[in-house]
Residue frames as qw, qx, qy, qz and C-alpha x, y, z in Angstrom:
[[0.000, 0.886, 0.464, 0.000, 0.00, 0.00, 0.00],
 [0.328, -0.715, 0.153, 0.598, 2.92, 2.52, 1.07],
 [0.481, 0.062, 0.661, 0.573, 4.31, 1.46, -2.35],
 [0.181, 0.480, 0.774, 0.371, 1.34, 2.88, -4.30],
 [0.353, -0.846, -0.191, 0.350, 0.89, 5.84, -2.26],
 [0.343, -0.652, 0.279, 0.615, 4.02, 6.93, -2.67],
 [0.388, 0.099, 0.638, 0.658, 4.03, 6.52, -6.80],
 [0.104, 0.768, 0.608, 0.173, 0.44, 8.04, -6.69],
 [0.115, -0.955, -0.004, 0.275, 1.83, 11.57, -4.82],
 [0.456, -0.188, 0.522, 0.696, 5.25, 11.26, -7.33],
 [0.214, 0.339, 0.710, 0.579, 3.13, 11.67, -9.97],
 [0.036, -0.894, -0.443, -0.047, 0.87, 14.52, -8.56],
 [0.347, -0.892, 0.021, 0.288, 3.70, 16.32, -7.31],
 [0.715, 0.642, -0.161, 0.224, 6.17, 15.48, -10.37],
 [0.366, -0.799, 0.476, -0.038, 8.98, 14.59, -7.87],
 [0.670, 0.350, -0.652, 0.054, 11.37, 12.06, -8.67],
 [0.969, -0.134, -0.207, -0.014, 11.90, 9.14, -7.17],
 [0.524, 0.409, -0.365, 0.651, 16.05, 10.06, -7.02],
 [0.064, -0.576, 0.264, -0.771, 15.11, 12.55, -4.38],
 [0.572, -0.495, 0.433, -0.490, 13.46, 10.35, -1.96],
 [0.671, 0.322, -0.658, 0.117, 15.46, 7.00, -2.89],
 [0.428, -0.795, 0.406, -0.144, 15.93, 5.10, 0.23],
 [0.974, 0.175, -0.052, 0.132, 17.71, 2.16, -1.42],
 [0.369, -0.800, 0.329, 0.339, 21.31, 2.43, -0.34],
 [0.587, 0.585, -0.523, -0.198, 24.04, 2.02, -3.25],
 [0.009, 0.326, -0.939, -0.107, 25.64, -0.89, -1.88],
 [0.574, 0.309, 0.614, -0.445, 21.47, -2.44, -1.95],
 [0.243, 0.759, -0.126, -0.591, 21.36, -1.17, -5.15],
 [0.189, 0.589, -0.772, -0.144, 24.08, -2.80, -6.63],
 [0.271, -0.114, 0.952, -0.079, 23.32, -6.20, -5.71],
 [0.543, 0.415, 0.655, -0.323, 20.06, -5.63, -7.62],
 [0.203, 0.628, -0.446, -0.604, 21.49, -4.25, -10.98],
 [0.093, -0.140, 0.906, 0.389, 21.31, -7.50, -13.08],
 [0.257, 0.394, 0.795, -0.384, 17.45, -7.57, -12.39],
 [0.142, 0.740, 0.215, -0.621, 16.86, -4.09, -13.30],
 [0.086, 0.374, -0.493, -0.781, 17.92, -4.06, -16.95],
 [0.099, -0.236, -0.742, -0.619, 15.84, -5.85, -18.58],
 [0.067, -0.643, -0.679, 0.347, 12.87, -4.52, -16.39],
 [0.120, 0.765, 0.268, -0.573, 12.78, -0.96, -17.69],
 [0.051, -0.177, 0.680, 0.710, 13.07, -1.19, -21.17],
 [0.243, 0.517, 0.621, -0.537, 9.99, 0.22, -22.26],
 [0.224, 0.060, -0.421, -0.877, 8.38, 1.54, -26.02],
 [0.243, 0.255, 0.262, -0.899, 6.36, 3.31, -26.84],
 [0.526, 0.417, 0.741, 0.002, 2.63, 2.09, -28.44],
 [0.252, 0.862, 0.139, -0.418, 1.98, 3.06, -31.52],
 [0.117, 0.812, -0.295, -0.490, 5.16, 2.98, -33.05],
 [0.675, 0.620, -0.209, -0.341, 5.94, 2.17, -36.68],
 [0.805, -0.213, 0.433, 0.344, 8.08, -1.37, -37.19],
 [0.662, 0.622, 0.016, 0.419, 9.30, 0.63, -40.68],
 [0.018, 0.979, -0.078, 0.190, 10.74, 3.04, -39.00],
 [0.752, -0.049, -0.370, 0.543, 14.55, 2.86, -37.57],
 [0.376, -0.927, -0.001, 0.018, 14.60, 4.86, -34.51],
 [0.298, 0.558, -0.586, 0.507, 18.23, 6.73, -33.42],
 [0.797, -0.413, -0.425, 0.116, 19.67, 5.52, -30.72],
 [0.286, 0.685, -0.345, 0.574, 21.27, 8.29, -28.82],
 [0.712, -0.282, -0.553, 0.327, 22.91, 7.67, -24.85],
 [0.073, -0.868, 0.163, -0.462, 23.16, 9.52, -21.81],
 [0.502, 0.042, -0.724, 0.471, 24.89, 8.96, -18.87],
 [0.458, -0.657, -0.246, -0.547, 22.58, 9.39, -15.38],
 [0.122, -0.047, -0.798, 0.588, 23.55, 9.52, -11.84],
 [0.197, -0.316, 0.508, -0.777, 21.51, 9.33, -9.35],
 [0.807, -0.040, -0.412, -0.421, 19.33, 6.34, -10.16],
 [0.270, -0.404, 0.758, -0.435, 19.83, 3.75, -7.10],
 [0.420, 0.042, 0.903, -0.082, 16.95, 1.33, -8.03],
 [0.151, 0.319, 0.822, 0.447, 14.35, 0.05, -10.30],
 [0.179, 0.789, 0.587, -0.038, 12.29, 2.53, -9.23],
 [0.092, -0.620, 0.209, 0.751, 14.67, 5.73, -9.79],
 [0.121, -0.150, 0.670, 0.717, 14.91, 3.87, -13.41],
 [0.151, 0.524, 0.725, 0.421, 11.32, 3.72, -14.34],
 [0.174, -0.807, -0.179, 0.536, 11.42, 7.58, -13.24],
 [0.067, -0.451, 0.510, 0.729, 13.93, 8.75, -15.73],
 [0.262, 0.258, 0.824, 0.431, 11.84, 6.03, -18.14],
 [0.103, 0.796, 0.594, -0.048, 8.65, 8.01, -17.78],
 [0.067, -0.747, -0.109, 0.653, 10.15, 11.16, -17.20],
 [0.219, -0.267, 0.612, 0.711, 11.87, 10.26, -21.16],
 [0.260, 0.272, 0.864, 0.333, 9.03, 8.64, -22.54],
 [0.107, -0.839, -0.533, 0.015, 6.59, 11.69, -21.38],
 [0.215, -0.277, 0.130, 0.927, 8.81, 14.75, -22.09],
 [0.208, 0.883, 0.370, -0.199, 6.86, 17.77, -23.05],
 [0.098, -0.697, 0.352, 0.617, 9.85, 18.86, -25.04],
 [0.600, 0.692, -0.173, -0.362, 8.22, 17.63, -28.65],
 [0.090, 0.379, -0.914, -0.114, 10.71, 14.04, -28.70],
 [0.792, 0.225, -0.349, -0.448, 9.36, 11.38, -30.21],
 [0.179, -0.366, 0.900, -0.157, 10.86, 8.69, -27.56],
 [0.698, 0.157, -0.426, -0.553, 10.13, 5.39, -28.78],
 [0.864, -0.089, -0.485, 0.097, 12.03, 3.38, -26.36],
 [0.145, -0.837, 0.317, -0.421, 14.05, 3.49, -23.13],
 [0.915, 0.076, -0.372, 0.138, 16.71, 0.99, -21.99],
 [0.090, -0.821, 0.473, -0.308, 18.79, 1.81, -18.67],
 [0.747, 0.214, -0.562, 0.284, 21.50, -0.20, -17.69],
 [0.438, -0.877, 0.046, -0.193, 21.40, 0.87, -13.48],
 [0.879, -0.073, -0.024, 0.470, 25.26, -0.73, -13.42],
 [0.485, 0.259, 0.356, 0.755, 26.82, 1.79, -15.95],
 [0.203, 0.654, 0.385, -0.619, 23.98, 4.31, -14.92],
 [0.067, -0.280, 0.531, 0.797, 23.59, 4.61, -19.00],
 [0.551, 0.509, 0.565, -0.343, 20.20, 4.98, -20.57],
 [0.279, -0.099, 0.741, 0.603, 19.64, 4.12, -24.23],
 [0.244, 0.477, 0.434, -0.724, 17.18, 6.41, -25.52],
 [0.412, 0.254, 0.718, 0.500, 15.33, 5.42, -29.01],
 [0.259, 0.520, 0.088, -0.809, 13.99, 8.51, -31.18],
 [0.467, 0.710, 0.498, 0.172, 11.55, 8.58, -33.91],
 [0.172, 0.861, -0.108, -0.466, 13.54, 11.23, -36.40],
 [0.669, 0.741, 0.022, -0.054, 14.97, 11.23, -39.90],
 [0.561, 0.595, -0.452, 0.358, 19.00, 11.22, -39.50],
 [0.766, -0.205, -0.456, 0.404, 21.35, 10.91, -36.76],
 [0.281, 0.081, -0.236, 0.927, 22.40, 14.39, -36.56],
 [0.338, -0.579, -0.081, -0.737, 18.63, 15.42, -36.08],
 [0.786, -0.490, -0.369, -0.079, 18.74, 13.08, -33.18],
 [0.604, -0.352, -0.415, 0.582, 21.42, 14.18, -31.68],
 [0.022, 0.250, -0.131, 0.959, 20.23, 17.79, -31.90],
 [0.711, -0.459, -0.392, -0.361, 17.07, 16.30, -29.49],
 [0.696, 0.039, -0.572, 0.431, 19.96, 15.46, -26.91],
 [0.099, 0.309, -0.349, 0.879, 19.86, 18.81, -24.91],
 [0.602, -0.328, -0.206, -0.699, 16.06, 18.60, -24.71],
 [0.824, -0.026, -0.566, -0.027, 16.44, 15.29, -23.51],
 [0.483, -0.090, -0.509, 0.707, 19.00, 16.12, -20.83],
 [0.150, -0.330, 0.075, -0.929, 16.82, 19.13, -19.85],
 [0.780, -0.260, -0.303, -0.481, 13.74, 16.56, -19.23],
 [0.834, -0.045, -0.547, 0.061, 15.96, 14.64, -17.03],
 [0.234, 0.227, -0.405, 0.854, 17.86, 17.04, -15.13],
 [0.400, -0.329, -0.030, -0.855, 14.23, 18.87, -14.41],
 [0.787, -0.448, -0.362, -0.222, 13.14, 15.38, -12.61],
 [0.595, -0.762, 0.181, -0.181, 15.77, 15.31, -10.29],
 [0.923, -0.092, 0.246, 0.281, 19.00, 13.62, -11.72],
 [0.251, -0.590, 0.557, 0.527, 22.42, 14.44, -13.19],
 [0.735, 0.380, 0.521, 0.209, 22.43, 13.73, -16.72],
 [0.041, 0.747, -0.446, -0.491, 24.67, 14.19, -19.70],
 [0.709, 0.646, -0.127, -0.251, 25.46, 13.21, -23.11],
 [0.640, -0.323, 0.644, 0.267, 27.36, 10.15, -24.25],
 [0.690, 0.615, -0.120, -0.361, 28.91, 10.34, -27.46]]
């Protein structure tokens, strides 16, 4: 019940999850092999013609599976006009593999700032991996 609670007032109050983590890193860590293939998430809807970019960021502050399906939503629901089709975070590496619906590589990686703006704004460190 606490569980559900607490995801229901995240989401009214658009805090992250990062900020009231209580999972310690060395907890954390022992649960990393779980977590990848758990938050790898796309989006409905999208086109099997299409070849999404794949552009990477690098995120701190992610501690568990739930920090990472924070950053997933926070990517997949950006209000900054990206077309995220997928989201793949590795919580080892703290590296999140972020598929776009767009037309070339270079328009995808001019989507990268936006991206890191949408992530920063939930409550995490994030930066571009090229």
């Amino acid at each position: 019940m606490r569980a559900s609670s607490s995801r229901a007032s995240e989401s009214a109050s658009g805090v992250s999850a990062a900020r009231r983590c209580a999972t310690p890193a060395s907890a954390a860590s022992a649960t990393t092999t779980h977590a990848r293939a758990s938050v790898v998430r796309r989006a409905k809807g999208t086109g099997a013609d299409d070849e999404p970019v794949v552009v990477t960021l690098k995120v701190d502050g992610m501690m568990c599976e739930g920090c990472a399906e924070s950053v997933t939503t926070l990517l997949m629901k950006n209000d900054k006009g990206v077309s995220v089709s997928a989201v793949d975070i590795d919580l080892e590496t703290k590296m999140v593999k972020v598929s776009i619906a767009c037309e070339s590589v270079v328009e995808g990686v001019t989507k990268l700032p936006a991206l890191v703006d949408v992530v920063v704004a939930g409550g995490y460190e994030a930066e571009p991996v090229f």
